[in-house]
C-alpha positions as CSV (number, residue, x, y, z in Angstrom):
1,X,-146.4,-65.6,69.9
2,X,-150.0,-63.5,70.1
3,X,-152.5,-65.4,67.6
4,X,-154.5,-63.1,65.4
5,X,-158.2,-62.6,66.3
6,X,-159.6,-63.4,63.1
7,X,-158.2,-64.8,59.9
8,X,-157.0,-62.9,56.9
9,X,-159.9,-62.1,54.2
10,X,-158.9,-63.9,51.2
11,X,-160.5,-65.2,48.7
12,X,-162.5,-67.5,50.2
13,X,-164.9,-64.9,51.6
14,X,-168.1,-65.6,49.8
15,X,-169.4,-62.0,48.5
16,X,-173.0,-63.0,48.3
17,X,-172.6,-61.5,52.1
18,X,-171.9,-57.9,51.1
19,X,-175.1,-56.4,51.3
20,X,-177.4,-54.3,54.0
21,X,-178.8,-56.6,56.5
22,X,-182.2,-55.1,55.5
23,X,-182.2,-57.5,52.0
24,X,-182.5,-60.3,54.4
25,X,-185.0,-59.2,56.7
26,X,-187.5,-58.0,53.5
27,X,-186.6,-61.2,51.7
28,X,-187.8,-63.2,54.9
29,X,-190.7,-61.2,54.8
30,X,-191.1,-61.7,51.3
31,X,-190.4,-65.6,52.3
32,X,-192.9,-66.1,55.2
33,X,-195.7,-63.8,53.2
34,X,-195.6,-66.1,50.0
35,X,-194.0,-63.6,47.6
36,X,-190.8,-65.4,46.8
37,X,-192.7,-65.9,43.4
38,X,-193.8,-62.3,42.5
39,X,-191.9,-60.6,39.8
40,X,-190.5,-57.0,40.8
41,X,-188.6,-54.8,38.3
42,X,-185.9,-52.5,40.2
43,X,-184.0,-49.6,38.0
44,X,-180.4,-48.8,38.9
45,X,-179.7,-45.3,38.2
46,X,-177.8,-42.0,39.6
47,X,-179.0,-38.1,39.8
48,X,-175.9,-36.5,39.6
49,X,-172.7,-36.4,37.5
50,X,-169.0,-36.5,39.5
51,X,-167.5,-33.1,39.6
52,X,-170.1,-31.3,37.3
53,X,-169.4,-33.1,34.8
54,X,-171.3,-33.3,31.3
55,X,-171.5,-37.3,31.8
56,X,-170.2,-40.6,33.2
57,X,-168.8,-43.3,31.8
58,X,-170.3,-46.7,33.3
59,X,-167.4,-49.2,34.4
60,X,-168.4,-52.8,36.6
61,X,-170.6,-54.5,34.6
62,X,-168.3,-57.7,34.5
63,X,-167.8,-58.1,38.2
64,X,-171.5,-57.4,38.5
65,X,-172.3,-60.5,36.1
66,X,-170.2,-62.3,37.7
67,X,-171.6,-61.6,41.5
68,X,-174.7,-62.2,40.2
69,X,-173.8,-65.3,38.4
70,X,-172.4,-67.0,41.8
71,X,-174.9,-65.4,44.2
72,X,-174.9,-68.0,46.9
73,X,-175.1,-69.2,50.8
74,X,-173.0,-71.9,52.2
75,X,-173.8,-73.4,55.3
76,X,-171.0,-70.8,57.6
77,X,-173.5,-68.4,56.2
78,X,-176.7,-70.0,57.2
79,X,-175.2,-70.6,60.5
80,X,-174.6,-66.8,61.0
81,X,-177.9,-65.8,59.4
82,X,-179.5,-68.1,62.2
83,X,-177.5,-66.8,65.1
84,X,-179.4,-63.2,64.3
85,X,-182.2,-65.0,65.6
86,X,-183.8,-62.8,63.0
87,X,-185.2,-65.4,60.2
88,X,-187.6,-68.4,59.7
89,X,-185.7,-71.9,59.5
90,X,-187.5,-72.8,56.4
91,X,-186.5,-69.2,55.0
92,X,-182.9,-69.8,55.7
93,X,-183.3,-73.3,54.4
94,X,-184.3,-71.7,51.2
95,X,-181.2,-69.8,50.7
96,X,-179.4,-72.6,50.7
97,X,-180.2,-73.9,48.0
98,X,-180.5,-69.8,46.3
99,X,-179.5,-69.0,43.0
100,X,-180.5,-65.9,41.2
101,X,-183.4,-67.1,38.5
102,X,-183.9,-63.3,36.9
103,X,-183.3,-61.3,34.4
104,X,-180.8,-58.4,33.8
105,X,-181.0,-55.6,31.4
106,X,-178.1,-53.3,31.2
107,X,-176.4,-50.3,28.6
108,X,-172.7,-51.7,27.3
109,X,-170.2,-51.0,29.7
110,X,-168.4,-48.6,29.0
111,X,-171.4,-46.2,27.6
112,X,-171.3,-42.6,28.2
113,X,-174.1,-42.3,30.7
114,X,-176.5,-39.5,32.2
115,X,-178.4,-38.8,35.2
116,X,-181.9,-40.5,35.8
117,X,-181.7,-42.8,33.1
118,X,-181.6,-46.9,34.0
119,X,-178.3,-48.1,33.8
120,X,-179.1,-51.5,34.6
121,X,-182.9,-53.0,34.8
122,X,-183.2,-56.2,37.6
123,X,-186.7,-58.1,36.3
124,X,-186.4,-60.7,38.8
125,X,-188.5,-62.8,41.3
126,X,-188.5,-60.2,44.6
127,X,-186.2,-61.8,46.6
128,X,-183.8,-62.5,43.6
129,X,-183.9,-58.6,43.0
130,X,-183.5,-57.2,46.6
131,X,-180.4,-59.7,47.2
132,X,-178.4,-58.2,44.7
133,X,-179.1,-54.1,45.7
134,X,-175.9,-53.6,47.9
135,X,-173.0,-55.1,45.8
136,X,-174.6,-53.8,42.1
137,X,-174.7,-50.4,43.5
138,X,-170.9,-51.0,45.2
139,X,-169.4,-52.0,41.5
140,X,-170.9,-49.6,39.7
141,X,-170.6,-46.5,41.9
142,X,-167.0,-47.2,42.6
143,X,-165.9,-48.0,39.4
144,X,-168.2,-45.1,37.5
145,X,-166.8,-43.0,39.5
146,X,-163.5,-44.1,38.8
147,X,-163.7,-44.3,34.7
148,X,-165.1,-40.9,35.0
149,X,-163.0,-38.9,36.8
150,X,-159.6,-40.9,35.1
151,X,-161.3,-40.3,31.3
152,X,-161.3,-36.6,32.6
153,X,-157.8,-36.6,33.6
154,X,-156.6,-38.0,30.0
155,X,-158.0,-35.5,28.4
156,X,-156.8,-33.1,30.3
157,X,-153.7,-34.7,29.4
158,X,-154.0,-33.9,25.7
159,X,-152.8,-37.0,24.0
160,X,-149.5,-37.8,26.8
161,X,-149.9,-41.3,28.6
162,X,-151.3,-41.4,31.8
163,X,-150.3,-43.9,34.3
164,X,-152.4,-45.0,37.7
165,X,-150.1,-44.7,40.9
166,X,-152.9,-44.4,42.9
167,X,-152.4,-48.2,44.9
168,X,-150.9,-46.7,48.4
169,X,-153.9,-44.3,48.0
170,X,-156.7,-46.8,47.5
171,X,-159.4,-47.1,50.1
172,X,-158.1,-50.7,50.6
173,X,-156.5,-53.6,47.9
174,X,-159.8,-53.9,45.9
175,X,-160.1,-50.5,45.0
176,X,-157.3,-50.2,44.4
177,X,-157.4,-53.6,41.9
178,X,-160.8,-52.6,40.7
179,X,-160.1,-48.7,40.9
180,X,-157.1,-49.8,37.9
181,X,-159.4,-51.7,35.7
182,X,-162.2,-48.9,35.4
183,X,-158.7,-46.2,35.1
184,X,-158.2,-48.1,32.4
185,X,-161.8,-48.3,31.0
186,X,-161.6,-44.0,31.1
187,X,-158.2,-43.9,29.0
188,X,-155.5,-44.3,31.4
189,X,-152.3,-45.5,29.5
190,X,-151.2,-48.2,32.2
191,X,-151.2,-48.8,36.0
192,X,-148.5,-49.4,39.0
193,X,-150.6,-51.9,40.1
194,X,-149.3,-55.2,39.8
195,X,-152.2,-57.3,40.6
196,X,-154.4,-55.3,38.3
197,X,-151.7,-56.1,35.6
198,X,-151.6,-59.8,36.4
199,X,-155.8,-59.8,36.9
200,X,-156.9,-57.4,33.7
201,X,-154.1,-57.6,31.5
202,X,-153.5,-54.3,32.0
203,X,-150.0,-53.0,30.8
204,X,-148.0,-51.9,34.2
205,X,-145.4,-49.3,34.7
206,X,-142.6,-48.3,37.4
207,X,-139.2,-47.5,37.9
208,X,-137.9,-46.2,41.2
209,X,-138.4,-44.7,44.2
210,X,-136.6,-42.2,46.4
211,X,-135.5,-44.6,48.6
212,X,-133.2,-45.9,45.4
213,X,-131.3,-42.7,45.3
214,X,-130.6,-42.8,48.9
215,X,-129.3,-46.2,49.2
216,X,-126.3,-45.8,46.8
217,X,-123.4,-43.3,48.1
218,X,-124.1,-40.6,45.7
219,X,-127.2,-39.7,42.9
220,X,-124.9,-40.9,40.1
221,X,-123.9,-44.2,41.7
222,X,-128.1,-44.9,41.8
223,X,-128.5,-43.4,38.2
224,X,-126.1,-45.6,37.2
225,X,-126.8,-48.7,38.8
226,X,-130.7,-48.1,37.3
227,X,-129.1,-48.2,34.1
228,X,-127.3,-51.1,33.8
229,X,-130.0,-53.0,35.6
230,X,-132.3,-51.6,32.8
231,X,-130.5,-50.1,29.8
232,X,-133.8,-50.3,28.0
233,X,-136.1,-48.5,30.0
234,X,-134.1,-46.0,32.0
235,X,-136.5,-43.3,33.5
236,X,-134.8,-41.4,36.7
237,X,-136.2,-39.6,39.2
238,X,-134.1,-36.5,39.8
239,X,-135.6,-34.7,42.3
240,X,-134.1,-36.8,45.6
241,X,-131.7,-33.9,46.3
242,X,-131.6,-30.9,43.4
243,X,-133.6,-31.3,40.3
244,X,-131.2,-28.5,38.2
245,X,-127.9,-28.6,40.2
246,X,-127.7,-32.6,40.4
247,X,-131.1,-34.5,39.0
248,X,-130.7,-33.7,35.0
249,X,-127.0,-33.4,35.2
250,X,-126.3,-37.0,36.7
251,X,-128.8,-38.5,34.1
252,X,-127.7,-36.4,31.8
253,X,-123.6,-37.8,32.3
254,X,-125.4,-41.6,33.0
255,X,-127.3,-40.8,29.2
256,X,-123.3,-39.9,28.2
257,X,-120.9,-42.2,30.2
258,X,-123.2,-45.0,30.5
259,X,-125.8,-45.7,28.3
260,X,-124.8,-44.1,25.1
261,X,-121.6,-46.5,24.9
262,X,-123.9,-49.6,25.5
263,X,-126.1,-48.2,22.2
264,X,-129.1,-47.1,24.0
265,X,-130.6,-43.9,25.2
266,X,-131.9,-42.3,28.1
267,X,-136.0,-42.8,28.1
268,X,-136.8,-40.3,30.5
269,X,-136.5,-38.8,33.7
270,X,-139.5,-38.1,36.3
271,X,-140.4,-35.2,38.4
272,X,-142.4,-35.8,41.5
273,X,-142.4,-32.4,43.8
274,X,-141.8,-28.5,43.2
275,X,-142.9,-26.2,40.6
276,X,-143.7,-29.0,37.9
277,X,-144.6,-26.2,35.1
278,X,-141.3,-23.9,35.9
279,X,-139.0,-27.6,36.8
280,X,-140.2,-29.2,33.5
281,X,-139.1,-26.0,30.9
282,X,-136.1,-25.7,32.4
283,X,-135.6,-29.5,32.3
284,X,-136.4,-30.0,28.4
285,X,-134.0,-27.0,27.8
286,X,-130.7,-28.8,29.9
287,X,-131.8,-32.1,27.9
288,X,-131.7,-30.7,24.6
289,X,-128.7,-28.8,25.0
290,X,-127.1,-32.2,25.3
291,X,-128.6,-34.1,22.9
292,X,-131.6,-35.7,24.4
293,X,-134.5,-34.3,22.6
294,X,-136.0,-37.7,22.4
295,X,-135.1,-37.9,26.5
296,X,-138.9,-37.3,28.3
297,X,-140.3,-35.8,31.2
298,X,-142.6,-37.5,33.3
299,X,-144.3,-36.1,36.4
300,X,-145.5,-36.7,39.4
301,X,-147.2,-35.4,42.5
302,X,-150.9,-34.7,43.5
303,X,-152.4,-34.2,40.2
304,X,-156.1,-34.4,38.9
305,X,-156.9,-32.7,35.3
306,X,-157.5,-29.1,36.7
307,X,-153.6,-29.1,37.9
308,X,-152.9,-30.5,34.4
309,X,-155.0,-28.6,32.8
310,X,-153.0,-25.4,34.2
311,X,-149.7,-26.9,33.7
312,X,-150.5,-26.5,30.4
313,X,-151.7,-23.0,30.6
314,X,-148.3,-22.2,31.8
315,X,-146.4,-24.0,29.0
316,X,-145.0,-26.9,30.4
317,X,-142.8,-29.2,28.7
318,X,-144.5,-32.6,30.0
319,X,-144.7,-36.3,28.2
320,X,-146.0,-37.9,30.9
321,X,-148.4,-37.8,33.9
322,X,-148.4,-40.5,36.9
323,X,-151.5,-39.8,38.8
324,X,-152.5,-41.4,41.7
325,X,-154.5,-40.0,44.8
326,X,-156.7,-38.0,43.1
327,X,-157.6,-40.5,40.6
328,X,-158.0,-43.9,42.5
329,X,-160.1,-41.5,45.3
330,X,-161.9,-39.3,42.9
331,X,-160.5,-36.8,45.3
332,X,-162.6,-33.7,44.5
333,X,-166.0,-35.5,44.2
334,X,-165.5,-39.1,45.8
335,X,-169.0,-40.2,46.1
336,X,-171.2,-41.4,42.5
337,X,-174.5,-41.6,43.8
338,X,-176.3,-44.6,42.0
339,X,-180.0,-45.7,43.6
340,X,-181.7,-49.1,43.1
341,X,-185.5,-48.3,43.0
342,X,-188.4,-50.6,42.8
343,X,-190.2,-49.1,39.4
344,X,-193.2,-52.0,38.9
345,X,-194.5,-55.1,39.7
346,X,-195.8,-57.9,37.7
347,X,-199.2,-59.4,38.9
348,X,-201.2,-62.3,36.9
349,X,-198.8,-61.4,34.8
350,X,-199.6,-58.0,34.1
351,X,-197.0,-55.2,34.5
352,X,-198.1,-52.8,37.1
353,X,-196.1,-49.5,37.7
354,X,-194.6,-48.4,40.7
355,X,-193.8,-44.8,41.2
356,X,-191.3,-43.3,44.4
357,X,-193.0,-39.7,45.3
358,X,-190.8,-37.0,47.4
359,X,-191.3,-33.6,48.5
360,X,-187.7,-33.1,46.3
361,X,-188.7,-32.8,42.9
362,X,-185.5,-34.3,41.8
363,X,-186.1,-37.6,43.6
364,X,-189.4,-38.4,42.0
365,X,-188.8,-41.4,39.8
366,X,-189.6,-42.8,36.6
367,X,-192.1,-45.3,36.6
368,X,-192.3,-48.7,35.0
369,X,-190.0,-51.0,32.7
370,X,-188.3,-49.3,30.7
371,X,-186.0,-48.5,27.3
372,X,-183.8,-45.8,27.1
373,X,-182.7,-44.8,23.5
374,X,-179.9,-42.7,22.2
375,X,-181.1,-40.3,19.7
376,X,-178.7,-38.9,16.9
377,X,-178.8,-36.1,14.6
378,X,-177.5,-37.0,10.4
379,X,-174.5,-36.0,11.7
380,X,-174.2,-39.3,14.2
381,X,-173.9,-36.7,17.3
382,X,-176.0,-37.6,20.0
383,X,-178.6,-35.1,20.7
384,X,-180.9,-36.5,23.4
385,X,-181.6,-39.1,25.7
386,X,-185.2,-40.8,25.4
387,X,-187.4,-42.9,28.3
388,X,-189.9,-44.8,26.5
389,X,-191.8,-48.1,27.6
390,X,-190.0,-51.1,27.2
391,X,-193.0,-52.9,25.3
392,X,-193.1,-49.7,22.9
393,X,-192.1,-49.1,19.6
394,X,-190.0,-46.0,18.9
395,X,-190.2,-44.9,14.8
396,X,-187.5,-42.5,13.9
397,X,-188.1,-43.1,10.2
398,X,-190.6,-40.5,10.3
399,X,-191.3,-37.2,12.8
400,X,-191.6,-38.5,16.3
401,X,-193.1,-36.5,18.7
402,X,-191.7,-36.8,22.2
403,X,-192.0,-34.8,25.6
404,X,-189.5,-32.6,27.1
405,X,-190.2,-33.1,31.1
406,X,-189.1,-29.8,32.2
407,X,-190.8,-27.6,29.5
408,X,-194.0,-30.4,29.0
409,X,-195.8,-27.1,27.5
410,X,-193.2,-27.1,24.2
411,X,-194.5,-29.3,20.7
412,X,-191.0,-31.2,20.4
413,X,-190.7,-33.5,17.5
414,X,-187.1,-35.7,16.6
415,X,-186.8,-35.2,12.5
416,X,-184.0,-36.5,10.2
417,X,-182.8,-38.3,13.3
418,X,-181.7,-42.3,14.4
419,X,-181.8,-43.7,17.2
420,X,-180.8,-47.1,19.2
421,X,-181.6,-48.8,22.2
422,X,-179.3,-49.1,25.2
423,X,-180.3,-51.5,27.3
424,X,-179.9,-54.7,26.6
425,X,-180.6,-58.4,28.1
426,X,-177.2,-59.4,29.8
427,X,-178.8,-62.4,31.5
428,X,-181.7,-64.4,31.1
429,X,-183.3,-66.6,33.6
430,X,-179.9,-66.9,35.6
431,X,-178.0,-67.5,32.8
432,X,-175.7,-65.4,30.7
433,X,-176.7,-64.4,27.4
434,X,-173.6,-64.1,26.2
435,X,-169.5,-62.9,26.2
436,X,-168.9,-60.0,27.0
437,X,-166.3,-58.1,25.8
438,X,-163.0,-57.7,26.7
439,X,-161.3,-54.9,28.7
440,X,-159.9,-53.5,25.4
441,X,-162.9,-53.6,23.7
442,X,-164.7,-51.4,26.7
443,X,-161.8,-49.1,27.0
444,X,-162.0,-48.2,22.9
445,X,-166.0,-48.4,23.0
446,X,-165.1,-45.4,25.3
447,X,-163.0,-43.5,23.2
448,X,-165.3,-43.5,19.6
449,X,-168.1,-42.3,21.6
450,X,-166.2,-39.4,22.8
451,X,-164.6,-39.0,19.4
452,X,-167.3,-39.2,17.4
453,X,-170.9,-39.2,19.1
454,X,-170.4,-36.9,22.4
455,X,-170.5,-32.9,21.4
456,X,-167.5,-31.2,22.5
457,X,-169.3,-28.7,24.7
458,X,-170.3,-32.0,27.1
459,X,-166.8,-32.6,27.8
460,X,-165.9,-29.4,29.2
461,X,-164.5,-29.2,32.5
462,X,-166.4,-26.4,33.7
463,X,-170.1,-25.5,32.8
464,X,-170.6,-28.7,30.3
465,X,-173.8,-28.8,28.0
466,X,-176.5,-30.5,29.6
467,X,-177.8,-33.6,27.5
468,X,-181.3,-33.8,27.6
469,X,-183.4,-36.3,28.6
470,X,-187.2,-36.7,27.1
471,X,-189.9,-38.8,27.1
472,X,-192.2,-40.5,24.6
473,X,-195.5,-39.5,25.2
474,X,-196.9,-42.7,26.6
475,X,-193.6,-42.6,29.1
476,X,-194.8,-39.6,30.0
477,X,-198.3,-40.0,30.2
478,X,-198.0,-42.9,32.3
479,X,-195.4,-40.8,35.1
480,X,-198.6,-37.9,35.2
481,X,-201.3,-40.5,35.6
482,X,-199.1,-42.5,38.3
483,X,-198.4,-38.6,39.9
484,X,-202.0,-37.5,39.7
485,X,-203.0,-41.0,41.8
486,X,-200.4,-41.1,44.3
487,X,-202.2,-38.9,46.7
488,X,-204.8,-41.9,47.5
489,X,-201.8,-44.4,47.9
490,X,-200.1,-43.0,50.9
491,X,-203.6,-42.4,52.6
């Protein structure tokens, strides 16, 4: 029997490895230049929303504590690090005894989130910082991404469950694992995915598959079966050989001959290919003729909320939605787009702003350590966005005049308005602060925002509102000043 080259990954991979071989050869630099010690402050943030969207909905942060939390190198890893023939022995013999000392500051998960704002703050020693860069920015871009585009699939849906099928579709098993938790962080009902299920607690749903049907001599022999097996939960998929001429009338005679004797009813019955809008009409219409208005349809097949969204449009007769390859992918926009950028420095222990300059306007940044605050109206609707210092204090008791970036020209001023900061200390010196909360508690954190605080013109699919994101005036201030210098910096 052929051997396998190399062992199976498994969980005793140590993940402190994902990252770009460039962390270790600045943090030996750091190492062998004496800067181990200096305090950097890095900002992860993103430019653009998924699809066009009005906003994203940040999912991750618990696997990113918990990365962070057991950031270390055992001695397989030393042993590779050394055969790079790339770092100092008494560098490597400092990671072996690594653990991250710094602090993170980072908005809820779960928070409706907009471009160019810090999502998470790293104020950390420098090689603490640039260690964690690659597997933050994996966590949160893939399961952003996710919670986004599956919160814009259930409300496309319009109040019917939503299930992830998107496993078999997943990049590999952990996004597929992961890509279920943040499904379920946007509004997703329930997932296929077993592991999820076992991992998150998330609820998980299935029935049967084609192969079913085809292993019993006829359609009603498999319907039947099904239905003994689970009298309670019988949902058939009735479009192996002819949704109208055999589908819906076999369960309709297993709902008769089988199940109606026993006491129970037929649950439902699942589409998963053809002409879903004209199939399901002509569906509900057969099952209420016999009886079996309570009966539902479920579908199947390819979808994403602009194919629900127009299955709608066309009066469908749906209950249901199992979504899978355009979910767990993100199909139509499948790359988020966070950055990690190095914002200041603290020397003598004075903050000292950094500032990233590019000929693209767009990937200027924002300098220096920062608060971003959620400003509301009297009506609790968020309005605006707002960048201040992270030392400053914001007064929304009174008039507060603030600076709109892209029209610096205007007099703005926030009246009869409150406002609260986002960003918050997750963990302090190494250590977490404290719990945080559970997957239920994210997932309806989620939904009161987008019931109560989010304007409805941000959710639309198609040419959202854009949220606005100002400055105070000594944020902004600070950004011109660090602008108007920069020229003698790269001389």
């Amino acid at each position: 029997m052929v051997k396998p080259m190399h062992k199976l990954q498994s969980d005793s991979r140590n993940l402190s490895m994902i990252m770009d071989f460039y962390e270790m050869t600045m943090s030996n630099g750091y190492f062998n230049a004496n800067l181990q010690d200096q305090v950097a402050v890095f900002d992860l943030f993103f430019r653009t929303n998924p699809d066009e969207a009005g906003f994203s909905i940040f999912a991750g942060l618990q696997q990113i504590v918990d990365y962070v939390l057991n950031l270390h190198f055992d001695d397989a890893d030393i042993d590779y690090l050394r055969s790079q023939h790339c770092f100092s022995d008494s560098f490597l013999e400092y990671l072996r005894s690594f653990r991250f000392k710094g602090d993170i500051y980072a908005v809820a998960e779960g928070t409706v989130i907009y471009p160019n704002e810090p999502v998470i703050t790293v104020v950390a020693p420098l090689i603490d910082a640039q260690l964690v860069e690659t597997m933050m920015l994996l966590i949160m871009n893939h399961q952003t991404l996710i919670a986004t585009k599956a919160n814009r699939i259930v409300r496309a849906a319009q109040g019917r469950a939503v299930s992830d099928f998107g496993a078999r579709r997943a990049h590999n098993g952990d996004a597929a694992v992961y890509g279920a938790r943040a499904a379920y962080i946007g509004g997703v009902n329930s997932t296929a995915t077993v592991l999820a299920g076992q991992m998150f607690d998330i609820p998980v749903s299935g029935t049967m598959a084609h192969s079913w049907v085809m292993v019993f001599e006829d359609e009603f022999a498999a319907f039947r079966q099904y239905a003994l097996t689970y009298p309670d939960n019988t949902v058939l998929l009735v479009d192996t050989y002819d949704v109208l001429h055999s589908g819906v009338p076999n369960a309709i005679r297993v709902a008769k001959e089988v199940l109606e004797p026993m006491g129970k009813r037929l649950k439902g019955i699942r589409l998963d290919s053809g002409d879903l809008a004209y199939l399901s009409k002509k569906c509900r219409k057969m099952l209420d003729a016999a009886g079996l208005e309570d009966c539902m349809i479920v579908v199947s097949n390819s979808l994403d909320e602009f194919s629900i969204e127009s299955l709608f449009n066309q009066g469908a007769r749906i209950d249901s939605f199992g979504v899978g390859e355009r979910l767990i992918t993100s199909k139509s926009h499948p790359v988020f787009g966070a950055v990690y950028k190095n914002v200041a420095i603290v020397k003598d222990g004075v903050m000292i702003p950094k500032i990233k300059i590019s000929e693209n306007v767009e990937k200027i940044t924002n300098p220096g350590f920062k608060q971003v605050w959620r400003i509301y109206d009297e009506f609790g609707k968020a309005v605006a966005d707002m960048l201040s210092l992270h030392e400053e204090t914001v007064d929304l008791s009174k008039p507060y005049p603030y600076m709109d970036p892209k029209k610096p020209w205007k007099h703005r001023v926030f009246e009869n308005c409150s406002g609260k900061p986002l960003l918050s200390k997750v963990i302090d010196k190494g250590e977490l602060v404290k719990p945080l909360p559970t997957l239920d508690q994210i997932r309806y954190y989620v939904r009161h925002q987008l019931d109560h605080e989010i304007w409805d013109e941000e959710q639309r699919f198609v040419n959202p509102h854009l949220h606005y994101l100002d400055m105070s005036q000594t944020m902004y201030d600070l950004k011109m000043k660090l602008l108007s210098e920069s020229r003698h910096h790269g001389s």
